[in-house]
C-alpha positions in Angstrom: -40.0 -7.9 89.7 -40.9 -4.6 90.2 -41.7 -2.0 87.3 -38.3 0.0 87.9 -36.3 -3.4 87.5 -37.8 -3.7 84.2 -37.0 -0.1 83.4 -33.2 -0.1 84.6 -32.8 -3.3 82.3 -34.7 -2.0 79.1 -32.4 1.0 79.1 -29.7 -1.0 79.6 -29.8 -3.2 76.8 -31.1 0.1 74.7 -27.6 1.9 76.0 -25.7 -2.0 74.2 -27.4 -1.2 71.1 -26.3 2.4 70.9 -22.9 2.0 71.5 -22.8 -1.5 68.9 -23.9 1.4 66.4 -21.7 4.0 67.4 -18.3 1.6 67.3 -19.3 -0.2 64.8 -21.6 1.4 62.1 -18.9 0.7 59.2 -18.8 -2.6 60.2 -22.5 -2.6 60.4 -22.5 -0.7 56.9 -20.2 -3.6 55.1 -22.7 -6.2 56.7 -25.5 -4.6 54.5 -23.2 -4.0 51.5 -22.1 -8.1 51.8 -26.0 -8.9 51.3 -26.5 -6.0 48.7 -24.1 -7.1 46.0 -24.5 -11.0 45.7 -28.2 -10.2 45.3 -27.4 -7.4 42.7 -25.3 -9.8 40.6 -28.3 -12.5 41.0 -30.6 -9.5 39.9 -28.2 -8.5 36.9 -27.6 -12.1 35.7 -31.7 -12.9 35.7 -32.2 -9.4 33.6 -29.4 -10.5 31.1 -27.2 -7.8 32.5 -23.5 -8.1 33.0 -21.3 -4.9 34.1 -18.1 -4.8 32.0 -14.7 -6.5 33.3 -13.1 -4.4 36.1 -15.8 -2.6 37.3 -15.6 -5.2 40.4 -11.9 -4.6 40.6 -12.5 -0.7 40.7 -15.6 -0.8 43.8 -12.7 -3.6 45.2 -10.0 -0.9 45.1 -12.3 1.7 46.3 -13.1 -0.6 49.6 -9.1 -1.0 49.9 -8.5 2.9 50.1 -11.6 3.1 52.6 -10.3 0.3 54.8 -6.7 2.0 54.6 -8.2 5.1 56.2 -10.2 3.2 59.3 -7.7 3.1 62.6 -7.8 0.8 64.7 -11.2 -1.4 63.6 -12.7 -4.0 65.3 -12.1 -7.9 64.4 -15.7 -7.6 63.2 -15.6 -4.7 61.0 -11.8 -6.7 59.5 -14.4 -9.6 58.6 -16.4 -7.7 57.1 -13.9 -5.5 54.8 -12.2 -8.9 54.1 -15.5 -10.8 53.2 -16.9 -7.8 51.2 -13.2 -7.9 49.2 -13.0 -11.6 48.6 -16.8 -11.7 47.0 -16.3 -8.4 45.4 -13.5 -11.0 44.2 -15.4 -14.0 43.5 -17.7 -12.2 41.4 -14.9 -10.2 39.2 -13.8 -14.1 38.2 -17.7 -15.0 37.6 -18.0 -12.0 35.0 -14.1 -12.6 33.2 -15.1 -16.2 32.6 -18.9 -15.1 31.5 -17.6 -12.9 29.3 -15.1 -15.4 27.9 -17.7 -17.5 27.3 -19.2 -15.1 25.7 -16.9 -14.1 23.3 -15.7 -17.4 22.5 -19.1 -18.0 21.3 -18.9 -14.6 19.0 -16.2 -15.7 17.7 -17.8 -19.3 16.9 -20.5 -17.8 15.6 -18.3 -15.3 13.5 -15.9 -18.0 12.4 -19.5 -20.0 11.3 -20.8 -16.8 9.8 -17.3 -16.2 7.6 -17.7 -19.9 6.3 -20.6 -19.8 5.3 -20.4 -16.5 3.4 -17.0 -18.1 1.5 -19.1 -21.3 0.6 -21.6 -18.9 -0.7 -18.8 -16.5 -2.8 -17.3 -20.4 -3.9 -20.7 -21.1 -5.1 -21.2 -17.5 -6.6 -18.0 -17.9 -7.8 -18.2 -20.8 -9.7 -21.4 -20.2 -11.0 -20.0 -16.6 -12.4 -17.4 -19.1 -14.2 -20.1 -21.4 -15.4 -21.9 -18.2 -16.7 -18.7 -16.7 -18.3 -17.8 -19.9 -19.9 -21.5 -20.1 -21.4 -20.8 -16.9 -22.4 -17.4 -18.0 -24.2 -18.9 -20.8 -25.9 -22.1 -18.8 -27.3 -19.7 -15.8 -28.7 -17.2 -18.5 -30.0 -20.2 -20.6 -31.3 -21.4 -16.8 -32.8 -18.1 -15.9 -34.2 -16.2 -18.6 -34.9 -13.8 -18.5 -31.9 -9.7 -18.9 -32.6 -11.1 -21.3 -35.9 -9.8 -20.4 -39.1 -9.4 -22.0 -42.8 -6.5 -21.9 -45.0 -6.0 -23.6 -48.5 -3.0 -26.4 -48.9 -1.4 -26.5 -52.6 -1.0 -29.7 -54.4 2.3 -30.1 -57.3 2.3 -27.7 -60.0 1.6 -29.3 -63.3 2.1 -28.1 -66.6 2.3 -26.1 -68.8 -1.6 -26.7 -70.3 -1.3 -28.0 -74.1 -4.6 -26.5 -74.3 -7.9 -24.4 -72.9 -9.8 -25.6 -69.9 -12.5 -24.1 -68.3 -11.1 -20.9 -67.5 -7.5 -21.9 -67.6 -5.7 -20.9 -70.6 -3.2 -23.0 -72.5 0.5 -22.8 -71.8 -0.5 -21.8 -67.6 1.1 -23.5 -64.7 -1.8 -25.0 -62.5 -1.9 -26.3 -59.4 -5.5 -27.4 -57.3 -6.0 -26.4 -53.6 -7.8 -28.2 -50.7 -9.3 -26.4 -48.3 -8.5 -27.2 -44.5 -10.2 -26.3 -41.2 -8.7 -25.6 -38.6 -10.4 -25.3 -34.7 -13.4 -26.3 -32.8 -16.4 -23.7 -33.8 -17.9 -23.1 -37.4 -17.0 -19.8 -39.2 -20.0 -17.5 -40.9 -20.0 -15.4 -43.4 -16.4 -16.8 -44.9 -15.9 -15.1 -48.4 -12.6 -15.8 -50.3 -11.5 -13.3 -52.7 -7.9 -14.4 -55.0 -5.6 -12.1 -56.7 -3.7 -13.9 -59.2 0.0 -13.4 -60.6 -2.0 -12.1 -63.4 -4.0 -9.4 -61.8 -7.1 -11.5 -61.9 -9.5 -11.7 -59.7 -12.3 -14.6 -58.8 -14.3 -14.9 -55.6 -15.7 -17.5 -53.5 -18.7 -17.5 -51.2 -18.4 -20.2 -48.2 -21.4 -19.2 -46.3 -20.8 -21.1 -42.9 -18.1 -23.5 -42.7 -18.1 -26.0 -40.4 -15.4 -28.1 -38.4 -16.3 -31.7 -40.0 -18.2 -31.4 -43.8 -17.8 -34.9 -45.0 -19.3 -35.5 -48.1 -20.2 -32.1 -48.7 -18.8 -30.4 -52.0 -17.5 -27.2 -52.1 -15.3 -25.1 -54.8 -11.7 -24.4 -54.3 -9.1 -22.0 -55.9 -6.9 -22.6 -58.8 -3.3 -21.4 -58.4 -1.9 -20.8 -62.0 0.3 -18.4 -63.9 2.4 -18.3 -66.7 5.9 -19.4 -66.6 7.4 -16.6 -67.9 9.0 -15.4 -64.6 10.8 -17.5 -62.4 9.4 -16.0 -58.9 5.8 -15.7 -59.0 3.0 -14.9 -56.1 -1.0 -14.7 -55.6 -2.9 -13.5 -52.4 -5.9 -15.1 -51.2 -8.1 -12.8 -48.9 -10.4 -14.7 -46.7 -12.5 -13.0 -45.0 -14.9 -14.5 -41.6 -16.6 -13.8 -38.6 -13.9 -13.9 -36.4 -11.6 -11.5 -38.4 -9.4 -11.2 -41.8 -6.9 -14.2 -43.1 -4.1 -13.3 -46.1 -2.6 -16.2 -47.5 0.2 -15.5 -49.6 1.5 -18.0 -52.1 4.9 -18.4 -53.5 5.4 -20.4 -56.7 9.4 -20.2 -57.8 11.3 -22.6 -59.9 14.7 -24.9 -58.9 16.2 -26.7 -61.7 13.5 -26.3 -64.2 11.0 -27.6 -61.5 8.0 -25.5 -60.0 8.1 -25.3 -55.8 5.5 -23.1 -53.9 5.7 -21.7 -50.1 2.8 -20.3 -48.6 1.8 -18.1 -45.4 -1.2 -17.3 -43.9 -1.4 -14.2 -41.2 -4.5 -12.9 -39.6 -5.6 -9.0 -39.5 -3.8 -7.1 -36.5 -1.3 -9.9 -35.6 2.6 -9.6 -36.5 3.5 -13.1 -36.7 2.5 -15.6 -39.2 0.0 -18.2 -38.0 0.8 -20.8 -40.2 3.9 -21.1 -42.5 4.5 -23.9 -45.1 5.8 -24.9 -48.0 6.2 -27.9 -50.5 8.1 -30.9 -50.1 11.5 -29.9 -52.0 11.3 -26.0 -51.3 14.2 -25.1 -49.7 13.7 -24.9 -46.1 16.4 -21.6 -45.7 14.2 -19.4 -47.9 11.3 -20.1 -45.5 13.2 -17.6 -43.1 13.9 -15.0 -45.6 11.5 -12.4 -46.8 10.4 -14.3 -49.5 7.0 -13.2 -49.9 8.3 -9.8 -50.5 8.8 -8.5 -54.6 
């Protein structure tokens, strides 16, 4: 083989390679761009990188509108548009599933975050109650809480034949017992009486507490004279948890001496406590008896 053989066939094969390019450089174009985006979405994924959803979908369209425009393409350069489509495809379903992986593990981590912060407001929550409680108990335990004290009236005796202690003869008496009422001990309790008489006599409790077996302590007297027939007396009792009147009826049925009694607290309308002896009649509980 001569040198102008070789020469003939050198630029024939040059002249192939030419004209491959010139008819087919899209073709040749898609080739590249098939190997250029598997390996950017390997590059993206090892970088922690993800385009957002749809970006695929837009370069897809954007191939479509191209391939729309070509006339007349060669069965390679089809393959390659369709090839270039369906992984442009492929890795549009790659990132929807990534990033609803993704987000489903947000939201785990949300839901995990949201249950923990409520077991920590329960626990916050019941320890706020714990504290407020303590907090109840101490101010109750300071001021006595809803506890109060009223005095119950035993039968009227009398009338005296004769002086006793401070009694005079010829009064109506009648002793008192002191009741407690509640769970928490009242401070600074200071009784002051009025009686039908205009007299006055006073008490200092001190601290009284719920159970004081055994313990002695002074009472009230409830006398008057029986010169009218409708009598009362006041008892103001005053304690750390607010102001007590207890007013006492003594009237007479039949010759017979019957007492009612009420007890109201300082800033409330309604009686706490309304009582009355055994025989009083129970209709004049619901009149204004304790008015003059």
């Amino acid at each position: 083989m001569d040198w102008l053989s070789i020469e003939r066939r050198i630029s024939r094969h040059i002249d192939v390679v030419l004209s491959l390019n010139k008819n087919n450089g899209v073709a040749l174009s898609l080739l590249f761009l098939l190997c250029a985006i598997p390996l950017g979405g390997w590059w993206l994924s090892n970088h922690q990188l993800r385009p957002p959803v749809g970006v695929y979908i837009a370069i897809m369209g954007t191939l479509a509108a191209v391939m729309a425009l070509r006339k007349e393409p060669s069965r390679f350069e089809k393959s390659c548009w369709i090839m270039a489509i369906t992984v442009l495809m492929s890795l549009e379903i790659h990132n929807i599933y990534r990033t609803d992986n993704e987000q489903a593990q947000v939201f785990s981590s949300i839901s995990k975050d949201l249950s923990l912060t409520k077991q920590g407001l329960d626990v916050t929550a019941r320890k706020i109650g714990e504290a407020t409680a303590g907090i109840g108990k101490l101010y109750s335990e300071a001021t006595g809480g809803d506890s109060y004290i009223y005095f119950d009236i035993t039968d009227i005796s009398g009338p005296l034949g004769m002086d006793a202690g401070g009694l005079k003869k010829g009064m109506m008496v009648a002793n008192t017992v002191r009741t407690f009422v509640g769970t928490f001990p009242l401070h600074n309790v200071y009784l002051s009486e009025v009686s039908p008489l205009g007299d006055e006599s006073e008490i200092d409790y001190g601290t009284v507490s719920p159970k004081e077996f055994g313990k002695p302590h002074r009472t009230p007297y409830v006398y008057f004279y029986p010169g009218k027939p409708k009598q009362f007396l006041v008892f103001f009792i005053n304690t750390s948890n607010g102001s007590y009147t207890q007013v006492v009826l003594v009237e007479q049925f039949n010759d017979k001496w019957l007492w009612a009694s009420r007890l109201s607290k300082y800033g409330r309308k309604q009686p706490i406590r309304t009582w009355c002896a055994k025989e009083f009649p129970k209709e004049r509980l619901n009149s204004e008896w304790d008015k003059k």
